[in-house]
MOPAC internal coordinates of N, CA, C and O (Angstrom, degrees):
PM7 1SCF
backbone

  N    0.0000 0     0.00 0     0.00 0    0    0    0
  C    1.4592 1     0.00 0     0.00 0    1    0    0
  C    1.5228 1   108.56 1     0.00 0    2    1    0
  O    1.2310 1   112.68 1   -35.38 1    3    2    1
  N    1.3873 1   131.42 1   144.62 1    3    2    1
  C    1.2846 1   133.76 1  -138.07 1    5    3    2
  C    1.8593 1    80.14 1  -133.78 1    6    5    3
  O    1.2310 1   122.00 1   144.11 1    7    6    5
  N    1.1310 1   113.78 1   -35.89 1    7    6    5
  C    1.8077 1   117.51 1  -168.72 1    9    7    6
  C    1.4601 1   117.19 1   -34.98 1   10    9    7
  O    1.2310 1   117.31 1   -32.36 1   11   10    9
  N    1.5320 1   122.72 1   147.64 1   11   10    9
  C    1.1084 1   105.68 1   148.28 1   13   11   10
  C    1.4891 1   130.87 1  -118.16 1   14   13   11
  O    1.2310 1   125.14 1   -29.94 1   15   14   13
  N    1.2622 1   107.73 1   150.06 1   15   14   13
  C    1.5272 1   119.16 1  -163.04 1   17   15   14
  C    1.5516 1   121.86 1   -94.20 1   18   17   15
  O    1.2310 1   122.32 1   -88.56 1   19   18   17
  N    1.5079 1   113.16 1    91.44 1   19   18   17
  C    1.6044 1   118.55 1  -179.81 1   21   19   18
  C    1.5031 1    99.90 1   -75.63 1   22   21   19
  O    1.2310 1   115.16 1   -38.38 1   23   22   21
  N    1.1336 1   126.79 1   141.62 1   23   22   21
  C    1.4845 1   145.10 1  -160.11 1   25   23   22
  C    1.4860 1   120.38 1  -161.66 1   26   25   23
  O    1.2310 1   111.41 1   -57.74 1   27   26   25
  N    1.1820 1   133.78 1   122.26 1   27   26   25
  C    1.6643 1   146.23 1  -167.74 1   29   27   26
  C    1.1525 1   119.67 1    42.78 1   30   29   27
  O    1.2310 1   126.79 1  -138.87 1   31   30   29
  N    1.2626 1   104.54 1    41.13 1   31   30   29
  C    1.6217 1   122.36 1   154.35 1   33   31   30
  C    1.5580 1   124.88 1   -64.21 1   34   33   31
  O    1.2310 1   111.87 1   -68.74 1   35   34   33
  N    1.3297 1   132.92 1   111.26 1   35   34   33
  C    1.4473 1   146.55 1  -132.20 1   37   35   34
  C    1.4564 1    92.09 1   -76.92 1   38   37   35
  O    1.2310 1   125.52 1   148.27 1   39   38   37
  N    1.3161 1   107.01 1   -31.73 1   39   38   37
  C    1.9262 1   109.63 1  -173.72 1   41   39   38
  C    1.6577 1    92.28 1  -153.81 1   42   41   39
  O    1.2310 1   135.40 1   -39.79 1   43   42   41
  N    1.7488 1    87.81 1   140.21 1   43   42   41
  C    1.3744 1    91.72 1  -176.27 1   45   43   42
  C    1.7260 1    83.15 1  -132.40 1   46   45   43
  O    1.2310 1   119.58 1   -48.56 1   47   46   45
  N    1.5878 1   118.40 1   131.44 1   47   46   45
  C    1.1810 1   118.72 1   161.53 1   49   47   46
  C    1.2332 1   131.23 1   -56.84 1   50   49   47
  O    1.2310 1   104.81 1   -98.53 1   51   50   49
  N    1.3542 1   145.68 1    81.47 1   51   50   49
  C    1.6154 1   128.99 1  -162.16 1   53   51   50
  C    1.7698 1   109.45 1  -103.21 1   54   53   51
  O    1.2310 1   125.96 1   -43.16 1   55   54   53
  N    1.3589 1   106.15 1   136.84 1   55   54   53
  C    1.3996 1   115.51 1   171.98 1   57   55   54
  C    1.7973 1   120.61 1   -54.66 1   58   57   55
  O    1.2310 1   130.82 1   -40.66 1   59   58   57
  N    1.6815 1    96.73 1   139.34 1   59   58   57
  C    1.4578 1   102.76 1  -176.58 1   61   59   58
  C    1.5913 1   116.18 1   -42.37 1   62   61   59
  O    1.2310 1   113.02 1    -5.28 1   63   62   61
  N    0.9549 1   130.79 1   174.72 1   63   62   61
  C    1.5984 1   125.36 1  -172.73 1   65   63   62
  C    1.7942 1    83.32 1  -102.13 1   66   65   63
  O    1.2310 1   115.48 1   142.67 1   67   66   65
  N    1.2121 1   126.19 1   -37.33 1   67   66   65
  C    1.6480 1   107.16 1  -162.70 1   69   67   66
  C    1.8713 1    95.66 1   -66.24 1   70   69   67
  O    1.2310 1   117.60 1   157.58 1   71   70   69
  N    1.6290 1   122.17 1   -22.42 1   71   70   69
  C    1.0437 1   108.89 1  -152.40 1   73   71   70
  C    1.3056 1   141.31 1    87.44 1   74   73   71
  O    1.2310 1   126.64 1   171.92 1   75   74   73
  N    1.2949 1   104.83 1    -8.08 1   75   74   73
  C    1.6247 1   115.45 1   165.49 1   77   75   74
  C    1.2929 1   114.98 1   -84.68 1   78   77   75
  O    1.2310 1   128.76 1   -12.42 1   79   78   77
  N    1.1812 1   100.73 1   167.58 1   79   78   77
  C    1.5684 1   110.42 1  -166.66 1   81   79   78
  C    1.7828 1    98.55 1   -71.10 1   82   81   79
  O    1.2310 1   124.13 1   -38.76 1   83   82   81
  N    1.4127 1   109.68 1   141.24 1   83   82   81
  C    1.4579 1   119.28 1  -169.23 1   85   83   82
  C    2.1090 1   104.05 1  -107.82 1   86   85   83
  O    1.2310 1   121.57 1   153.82 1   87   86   85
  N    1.3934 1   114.60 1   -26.18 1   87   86   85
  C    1.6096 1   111.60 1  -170.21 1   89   87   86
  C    1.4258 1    98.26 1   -96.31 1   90   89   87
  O    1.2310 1   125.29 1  -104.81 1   91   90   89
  N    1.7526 1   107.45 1    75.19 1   91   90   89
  C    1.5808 1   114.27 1   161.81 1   93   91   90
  C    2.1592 1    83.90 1  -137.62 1   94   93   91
  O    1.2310 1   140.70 1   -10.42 1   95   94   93
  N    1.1883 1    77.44 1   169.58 1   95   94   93
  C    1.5852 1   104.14 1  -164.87 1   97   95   94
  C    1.5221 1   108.53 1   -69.49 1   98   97   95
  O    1.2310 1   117.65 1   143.86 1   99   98   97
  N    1.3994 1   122.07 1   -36.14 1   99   98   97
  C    1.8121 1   140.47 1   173.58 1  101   99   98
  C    1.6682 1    96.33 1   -78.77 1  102  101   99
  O    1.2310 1   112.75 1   137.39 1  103  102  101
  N    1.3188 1   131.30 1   -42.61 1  103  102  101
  C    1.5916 1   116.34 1   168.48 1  105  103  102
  C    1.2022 1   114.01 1   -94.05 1  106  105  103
  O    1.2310 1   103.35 1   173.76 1  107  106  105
  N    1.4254 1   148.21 1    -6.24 1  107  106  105
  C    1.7531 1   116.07 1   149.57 1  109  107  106
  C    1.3442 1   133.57 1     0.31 1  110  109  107
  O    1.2310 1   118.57 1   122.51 1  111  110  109
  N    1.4163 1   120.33 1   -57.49 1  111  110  109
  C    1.2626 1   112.99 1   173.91 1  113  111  110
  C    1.7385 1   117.75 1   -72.89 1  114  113  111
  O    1.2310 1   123.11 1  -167.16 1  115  114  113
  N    0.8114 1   111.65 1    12.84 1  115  114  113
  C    1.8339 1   129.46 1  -173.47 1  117  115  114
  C    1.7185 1    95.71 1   -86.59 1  118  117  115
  O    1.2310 1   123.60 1   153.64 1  119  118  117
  N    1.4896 1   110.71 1   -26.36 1  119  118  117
  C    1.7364 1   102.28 1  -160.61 1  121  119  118
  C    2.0200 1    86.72 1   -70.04 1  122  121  119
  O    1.2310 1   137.76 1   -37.91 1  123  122  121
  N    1.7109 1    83.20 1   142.09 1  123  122  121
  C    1.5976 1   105.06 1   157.82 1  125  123  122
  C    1.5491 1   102.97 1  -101.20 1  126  125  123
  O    1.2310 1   107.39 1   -67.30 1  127  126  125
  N    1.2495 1   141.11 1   112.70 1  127  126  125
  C    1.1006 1   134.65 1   121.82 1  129  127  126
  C    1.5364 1   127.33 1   -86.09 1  130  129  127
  O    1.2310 1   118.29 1   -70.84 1  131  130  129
  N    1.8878 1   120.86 1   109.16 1  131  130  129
  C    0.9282 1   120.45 1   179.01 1  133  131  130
  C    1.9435 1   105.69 1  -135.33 1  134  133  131
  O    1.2310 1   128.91 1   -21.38 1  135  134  133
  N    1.1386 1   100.43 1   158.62 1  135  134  133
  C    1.4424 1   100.77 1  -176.04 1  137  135  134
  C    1.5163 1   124.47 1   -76.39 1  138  137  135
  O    1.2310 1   109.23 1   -28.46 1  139  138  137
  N    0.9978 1   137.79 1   151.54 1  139  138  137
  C    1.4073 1   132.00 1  -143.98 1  141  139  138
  C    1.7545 1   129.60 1   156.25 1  142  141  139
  O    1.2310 1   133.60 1    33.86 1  143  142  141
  N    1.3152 1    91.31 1  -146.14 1  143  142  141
  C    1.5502 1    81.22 1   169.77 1  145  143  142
  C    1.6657 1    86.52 1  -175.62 1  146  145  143
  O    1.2310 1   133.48 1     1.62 1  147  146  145
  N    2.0155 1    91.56 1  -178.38 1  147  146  145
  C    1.7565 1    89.77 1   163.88 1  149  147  146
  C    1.3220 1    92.47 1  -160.65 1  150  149  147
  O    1.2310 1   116.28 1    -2.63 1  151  150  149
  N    1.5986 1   124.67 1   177.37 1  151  150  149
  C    1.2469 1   138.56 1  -155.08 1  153  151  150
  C    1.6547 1    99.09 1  -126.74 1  154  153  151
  O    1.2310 1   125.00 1   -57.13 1  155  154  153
  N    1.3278 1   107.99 1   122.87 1  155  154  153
  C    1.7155 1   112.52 1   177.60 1  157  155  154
  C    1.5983 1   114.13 1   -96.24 1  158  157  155
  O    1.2310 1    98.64 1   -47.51 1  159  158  157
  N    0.9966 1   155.93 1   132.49 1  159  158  157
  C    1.3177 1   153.08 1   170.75 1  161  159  158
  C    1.5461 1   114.08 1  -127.96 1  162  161  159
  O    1.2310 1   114.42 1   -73.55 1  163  162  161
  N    1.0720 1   128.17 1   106.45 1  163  162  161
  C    1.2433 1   138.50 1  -173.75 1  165  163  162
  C    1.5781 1   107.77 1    68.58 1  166  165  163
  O    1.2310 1   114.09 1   172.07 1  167  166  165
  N    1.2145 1   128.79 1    -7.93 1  167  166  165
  C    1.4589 1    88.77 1   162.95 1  169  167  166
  C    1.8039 1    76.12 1   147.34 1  170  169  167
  O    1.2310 1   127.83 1   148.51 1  171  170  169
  N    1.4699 1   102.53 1   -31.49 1  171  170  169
  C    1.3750 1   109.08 1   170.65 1  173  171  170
  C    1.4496 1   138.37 1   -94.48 1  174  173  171
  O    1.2310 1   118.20 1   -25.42 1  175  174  173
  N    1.5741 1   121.03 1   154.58 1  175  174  173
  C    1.4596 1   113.22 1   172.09 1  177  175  174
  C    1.4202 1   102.86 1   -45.87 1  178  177  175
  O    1.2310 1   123.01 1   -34.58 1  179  178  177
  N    1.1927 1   111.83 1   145.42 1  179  178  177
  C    1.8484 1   110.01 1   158.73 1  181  179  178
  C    1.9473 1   103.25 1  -136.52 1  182  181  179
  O    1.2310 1   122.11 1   161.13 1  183  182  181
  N    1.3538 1   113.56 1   -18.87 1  183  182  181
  C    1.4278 1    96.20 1  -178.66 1  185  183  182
  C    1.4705 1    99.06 1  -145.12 1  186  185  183
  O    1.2310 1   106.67 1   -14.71 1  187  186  185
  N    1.1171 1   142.41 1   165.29 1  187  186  185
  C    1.9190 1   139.87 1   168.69 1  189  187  186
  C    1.5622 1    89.87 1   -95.85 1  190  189  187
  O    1.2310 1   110.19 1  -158.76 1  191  190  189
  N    1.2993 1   136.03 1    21.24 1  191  190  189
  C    1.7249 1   111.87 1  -172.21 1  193  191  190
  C    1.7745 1    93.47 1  -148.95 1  194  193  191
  O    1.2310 1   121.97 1   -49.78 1  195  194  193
  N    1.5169 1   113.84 1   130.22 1  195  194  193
  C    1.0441 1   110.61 1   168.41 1  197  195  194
  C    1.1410 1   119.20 1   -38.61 1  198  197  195
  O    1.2310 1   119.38 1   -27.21 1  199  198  197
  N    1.5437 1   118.79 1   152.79 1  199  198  197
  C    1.5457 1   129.21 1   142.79 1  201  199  198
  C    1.4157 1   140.70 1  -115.67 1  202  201  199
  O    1.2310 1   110.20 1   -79.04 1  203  202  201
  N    1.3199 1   136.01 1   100.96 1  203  202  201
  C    0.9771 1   150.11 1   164.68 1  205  203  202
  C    1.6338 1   129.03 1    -4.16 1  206  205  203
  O    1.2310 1   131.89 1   135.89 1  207  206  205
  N    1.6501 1    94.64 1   -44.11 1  207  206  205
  C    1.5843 1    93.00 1   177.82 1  209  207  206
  C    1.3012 1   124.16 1  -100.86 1  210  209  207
  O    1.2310 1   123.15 1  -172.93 1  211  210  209
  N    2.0414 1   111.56 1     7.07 1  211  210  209
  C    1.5610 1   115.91 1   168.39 1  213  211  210
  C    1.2835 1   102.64 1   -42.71 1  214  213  211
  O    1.2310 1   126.60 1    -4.30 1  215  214  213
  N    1.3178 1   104.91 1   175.70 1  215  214  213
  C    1.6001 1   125.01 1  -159.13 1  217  215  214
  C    1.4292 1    97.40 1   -99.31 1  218  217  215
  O    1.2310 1   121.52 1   129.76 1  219  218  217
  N    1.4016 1   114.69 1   -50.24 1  219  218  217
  C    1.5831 1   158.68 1   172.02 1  221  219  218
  C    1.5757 1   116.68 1   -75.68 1  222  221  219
  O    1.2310 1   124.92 1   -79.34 1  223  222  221
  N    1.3079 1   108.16 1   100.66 1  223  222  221
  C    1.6291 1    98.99 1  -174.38 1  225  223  222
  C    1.7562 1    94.22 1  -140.06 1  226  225  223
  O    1.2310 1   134.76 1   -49.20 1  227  226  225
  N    1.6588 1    89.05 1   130.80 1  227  226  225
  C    1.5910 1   114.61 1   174.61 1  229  227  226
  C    1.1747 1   117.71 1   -76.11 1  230  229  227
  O    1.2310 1   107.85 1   -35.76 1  231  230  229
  N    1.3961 1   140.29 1   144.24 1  231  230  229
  C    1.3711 1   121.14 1   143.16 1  233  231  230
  C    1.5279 1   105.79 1  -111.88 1  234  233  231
  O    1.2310 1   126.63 1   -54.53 1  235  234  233
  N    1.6741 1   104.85 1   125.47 1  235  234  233
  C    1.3524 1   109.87 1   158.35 1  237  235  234
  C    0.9816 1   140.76 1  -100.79 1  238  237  235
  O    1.2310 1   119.38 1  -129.99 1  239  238  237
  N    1.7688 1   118.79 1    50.01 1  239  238  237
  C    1.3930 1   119.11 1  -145.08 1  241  239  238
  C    1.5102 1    89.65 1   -53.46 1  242  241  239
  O    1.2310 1   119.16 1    28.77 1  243  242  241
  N    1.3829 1   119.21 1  -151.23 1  243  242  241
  C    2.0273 1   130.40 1   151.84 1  245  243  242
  C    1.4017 1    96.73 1    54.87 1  246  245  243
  O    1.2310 1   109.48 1   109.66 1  247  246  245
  N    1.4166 1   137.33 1   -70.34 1  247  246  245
  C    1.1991 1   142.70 1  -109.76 1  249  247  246
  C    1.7160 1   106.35 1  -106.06 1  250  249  247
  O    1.2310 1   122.30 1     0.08 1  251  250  249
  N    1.0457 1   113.20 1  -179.92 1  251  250  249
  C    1.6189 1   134.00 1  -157.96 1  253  251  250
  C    1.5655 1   108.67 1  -102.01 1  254  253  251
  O    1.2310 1    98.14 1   -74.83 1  255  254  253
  N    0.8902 1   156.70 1   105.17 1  255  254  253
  C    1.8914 1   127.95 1   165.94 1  257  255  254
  C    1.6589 1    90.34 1   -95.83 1  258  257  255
  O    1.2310 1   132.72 1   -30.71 1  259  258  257
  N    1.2411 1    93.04 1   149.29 1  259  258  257
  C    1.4692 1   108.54 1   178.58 1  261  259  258
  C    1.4276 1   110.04 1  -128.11 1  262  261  259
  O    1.2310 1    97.30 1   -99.05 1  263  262  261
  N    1.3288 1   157.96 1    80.95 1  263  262  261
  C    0.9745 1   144.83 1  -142.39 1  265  263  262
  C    1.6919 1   108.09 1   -74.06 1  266  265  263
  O    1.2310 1   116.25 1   -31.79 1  267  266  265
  N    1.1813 1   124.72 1   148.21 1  267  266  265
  C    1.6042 1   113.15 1   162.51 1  269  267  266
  C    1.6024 1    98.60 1    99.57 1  270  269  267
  O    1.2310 1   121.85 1    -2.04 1  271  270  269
  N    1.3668 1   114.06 1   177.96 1  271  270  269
  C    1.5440 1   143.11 1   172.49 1  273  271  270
  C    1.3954 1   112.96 1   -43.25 1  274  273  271
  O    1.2310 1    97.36 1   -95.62 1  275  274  273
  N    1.0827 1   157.87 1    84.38 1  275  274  273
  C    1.6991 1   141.45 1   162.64 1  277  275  274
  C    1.2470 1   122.13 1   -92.32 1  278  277  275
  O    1.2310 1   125.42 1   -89.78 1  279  278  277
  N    1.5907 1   107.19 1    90.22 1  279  278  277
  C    1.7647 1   103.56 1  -175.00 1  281  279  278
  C    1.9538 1   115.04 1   -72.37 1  282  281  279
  O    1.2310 1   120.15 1  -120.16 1  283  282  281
  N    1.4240 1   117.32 1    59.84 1  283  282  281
  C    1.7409 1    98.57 1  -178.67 1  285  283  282
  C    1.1490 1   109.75 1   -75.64 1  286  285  283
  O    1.2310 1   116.79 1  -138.42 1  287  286  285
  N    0.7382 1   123.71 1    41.58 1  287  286  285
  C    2.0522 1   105.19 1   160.57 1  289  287  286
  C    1.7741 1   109.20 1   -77.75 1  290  289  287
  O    1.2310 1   123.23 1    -6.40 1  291  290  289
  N    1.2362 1   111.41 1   173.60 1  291  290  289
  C    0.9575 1   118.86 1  -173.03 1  293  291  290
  C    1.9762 1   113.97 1  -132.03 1  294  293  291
  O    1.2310 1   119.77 1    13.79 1  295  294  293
  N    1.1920 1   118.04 1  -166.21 1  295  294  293
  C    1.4153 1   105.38 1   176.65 1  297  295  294
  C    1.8430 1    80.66 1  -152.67 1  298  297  295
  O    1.2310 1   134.91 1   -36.45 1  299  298  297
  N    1.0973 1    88.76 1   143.55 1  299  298  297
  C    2.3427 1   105.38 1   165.38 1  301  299  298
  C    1.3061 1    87.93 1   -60.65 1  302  301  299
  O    1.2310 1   117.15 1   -24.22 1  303  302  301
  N    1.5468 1   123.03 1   155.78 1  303  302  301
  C    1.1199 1   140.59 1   155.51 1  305  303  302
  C    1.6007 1   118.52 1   -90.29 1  306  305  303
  O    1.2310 1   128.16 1   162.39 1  307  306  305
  N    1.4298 1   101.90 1   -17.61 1  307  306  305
  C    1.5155 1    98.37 1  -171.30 1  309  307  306
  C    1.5814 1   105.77 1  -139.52 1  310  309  307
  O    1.2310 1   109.72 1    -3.35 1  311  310  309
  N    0.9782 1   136.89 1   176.65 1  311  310  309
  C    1.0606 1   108.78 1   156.84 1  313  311  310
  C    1.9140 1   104.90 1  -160.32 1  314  313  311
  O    1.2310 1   119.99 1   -32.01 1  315  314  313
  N    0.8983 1   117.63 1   147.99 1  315  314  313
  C    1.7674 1   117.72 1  -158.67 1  317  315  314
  C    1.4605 1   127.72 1   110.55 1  318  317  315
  O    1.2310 1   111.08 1     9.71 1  319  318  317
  N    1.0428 1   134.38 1  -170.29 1  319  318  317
  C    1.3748 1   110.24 1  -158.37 1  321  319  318
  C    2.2129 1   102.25 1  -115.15 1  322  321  319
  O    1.2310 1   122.60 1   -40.24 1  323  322  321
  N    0.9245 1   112.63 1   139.76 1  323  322  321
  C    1.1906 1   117.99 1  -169.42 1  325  323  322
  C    1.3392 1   117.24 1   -99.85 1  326  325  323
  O    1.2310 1   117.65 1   174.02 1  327  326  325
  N    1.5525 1   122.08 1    -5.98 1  327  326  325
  C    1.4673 1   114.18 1  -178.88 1  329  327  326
  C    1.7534 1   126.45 1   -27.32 1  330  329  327
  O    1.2310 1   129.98 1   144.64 1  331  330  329
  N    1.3917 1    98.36 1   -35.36 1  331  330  329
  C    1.4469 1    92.61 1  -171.76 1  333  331  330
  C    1.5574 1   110.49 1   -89.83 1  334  333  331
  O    1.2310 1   117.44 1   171.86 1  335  334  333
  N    0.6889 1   122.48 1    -8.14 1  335  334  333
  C    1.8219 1   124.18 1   153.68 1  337  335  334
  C    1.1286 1   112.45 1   -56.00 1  338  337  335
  O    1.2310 1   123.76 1   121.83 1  339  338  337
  N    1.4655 1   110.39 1   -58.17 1  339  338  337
  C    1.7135 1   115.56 1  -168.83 1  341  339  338
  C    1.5532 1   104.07 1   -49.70 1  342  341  339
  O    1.2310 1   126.17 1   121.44 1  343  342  341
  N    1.7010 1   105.75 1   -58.56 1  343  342  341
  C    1.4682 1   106.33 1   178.13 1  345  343  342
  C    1.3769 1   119.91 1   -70.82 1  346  345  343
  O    1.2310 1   115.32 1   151.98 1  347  346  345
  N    0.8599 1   126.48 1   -28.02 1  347  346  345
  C    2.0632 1   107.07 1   144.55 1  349  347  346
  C    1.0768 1   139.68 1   -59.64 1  350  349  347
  O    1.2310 1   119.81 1   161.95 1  351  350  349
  N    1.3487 1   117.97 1   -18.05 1  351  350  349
  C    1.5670 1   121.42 1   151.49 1  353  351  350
  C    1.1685 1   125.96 1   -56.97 1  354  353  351
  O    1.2310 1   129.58 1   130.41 1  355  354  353
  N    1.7368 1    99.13 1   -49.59 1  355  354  353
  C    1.8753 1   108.13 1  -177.69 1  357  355  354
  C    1.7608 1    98.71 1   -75.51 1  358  357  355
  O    1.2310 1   122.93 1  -175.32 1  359  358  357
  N    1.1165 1   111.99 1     4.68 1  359  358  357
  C    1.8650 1    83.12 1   176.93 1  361  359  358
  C    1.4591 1    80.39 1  -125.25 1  362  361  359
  O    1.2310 1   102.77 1  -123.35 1  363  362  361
  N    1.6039 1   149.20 1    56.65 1  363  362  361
  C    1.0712 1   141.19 1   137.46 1  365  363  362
  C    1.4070 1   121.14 1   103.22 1  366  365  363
  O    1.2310 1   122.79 1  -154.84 1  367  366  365
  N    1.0245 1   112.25 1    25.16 1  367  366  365
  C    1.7961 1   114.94 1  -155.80 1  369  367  366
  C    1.8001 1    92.30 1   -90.31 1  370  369  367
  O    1.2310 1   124.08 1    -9.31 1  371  370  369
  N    1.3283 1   109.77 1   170.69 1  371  370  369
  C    1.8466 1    97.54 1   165.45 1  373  371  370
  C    1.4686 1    92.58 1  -110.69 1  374  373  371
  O    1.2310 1   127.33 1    15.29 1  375  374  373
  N    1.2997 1   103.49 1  -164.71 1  375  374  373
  C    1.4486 1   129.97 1   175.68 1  377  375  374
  C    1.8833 1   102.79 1   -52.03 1  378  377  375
  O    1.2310 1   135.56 1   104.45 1  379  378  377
  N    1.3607 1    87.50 1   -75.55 1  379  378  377
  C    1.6975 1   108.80 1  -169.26 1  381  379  378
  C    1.3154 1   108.15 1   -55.58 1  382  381  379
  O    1.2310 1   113.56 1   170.59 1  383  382  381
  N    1.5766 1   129.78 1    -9.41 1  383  382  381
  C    1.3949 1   125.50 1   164.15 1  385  383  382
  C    0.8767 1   131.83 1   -88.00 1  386  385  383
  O    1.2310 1   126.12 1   148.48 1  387  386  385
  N    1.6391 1   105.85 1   -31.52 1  387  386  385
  C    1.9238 1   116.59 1   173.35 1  389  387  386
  C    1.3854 1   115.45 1   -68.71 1  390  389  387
  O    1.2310 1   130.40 1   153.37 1  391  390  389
  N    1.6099 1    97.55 1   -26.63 1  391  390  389
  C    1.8499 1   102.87 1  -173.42 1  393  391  390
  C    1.5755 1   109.26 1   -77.71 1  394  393  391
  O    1.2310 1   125.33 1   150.95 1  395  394  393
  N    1.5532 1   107.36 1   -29.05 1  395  394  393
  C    1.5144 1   100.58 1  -170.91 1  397  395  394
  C    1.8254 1    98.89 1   -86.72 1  398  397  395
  O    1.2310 1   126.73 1   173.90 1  399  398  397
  N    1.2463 1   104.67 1    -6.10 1  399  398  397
  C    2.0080 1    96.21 1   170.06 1  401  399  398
  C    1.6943 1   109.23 1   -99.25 1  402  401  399
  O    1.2310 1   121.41 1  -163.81 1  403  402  401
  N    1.6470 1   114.90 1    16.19 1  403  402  401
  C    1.4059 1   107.50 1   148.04 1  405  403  402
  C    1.8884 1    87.77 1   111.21 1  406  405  403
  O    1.2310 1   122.83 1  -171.18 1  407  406  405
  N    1.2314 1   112.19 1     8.82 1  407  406  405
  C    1.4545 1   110.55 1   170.27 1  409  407  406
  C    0.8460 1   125.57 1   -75.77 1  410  409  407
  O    1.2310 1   111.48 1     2.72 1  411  410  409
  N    1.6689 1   133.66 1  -177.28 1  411  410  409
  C    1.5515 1   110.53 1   144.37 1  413  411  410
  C    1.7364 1   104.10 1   128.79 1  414  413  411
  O    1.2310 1   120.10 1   180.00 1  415  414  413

């Protein structure tokens, strides 16, 4: 067996049982996070439950498996220096005033 074996991983993401897609806003409560493991074989899921006789064995004590793609990066929203916002806030300004003098 060539697989590799993720094992005591604190949360293991597992797919809805209907199989539909679960990261929309009405299925949130659909996420399984349970502790566990799963078995990779070529590159693919092949089981949600460790195996013992992979060749290749993980330990995830602590950790997360997430199955699939996770793009988190992020991007700055702003970028340059903002002092003079800050000090229009502290002398009372709102939101909608700093933004219409080019803040924001």
């Amino acid at each position: 067996m060539t697989a590799v074996s993720i094992h005591s991983a604190a949360q293991v993401l597992r797919p809805p049982a209907d199989g539909l897609p679960y990261l929309r806003h009405d299925r949130a409560g659909d996420l399984a996070l349970e502790p566990g493991g799963l078995v990779l074989d070529d590159g693919r899921i092949a089981a949600l439950e460790p195996d013992d006789r992979a060749l290749t064995q993980v330990d995830a004590s602590g950790c997360a498996v997430v199955p699939g793609f996770v793009d988190c990066h992020t991007h700055l929203p702003f970028a340059g220096w903002r002092a003079q916002e800050y000090a229009m806030k502290v002398a009372g300004r709102r939101y909608e005033e700093i933004a219409r003098a080019g803040g924001g």
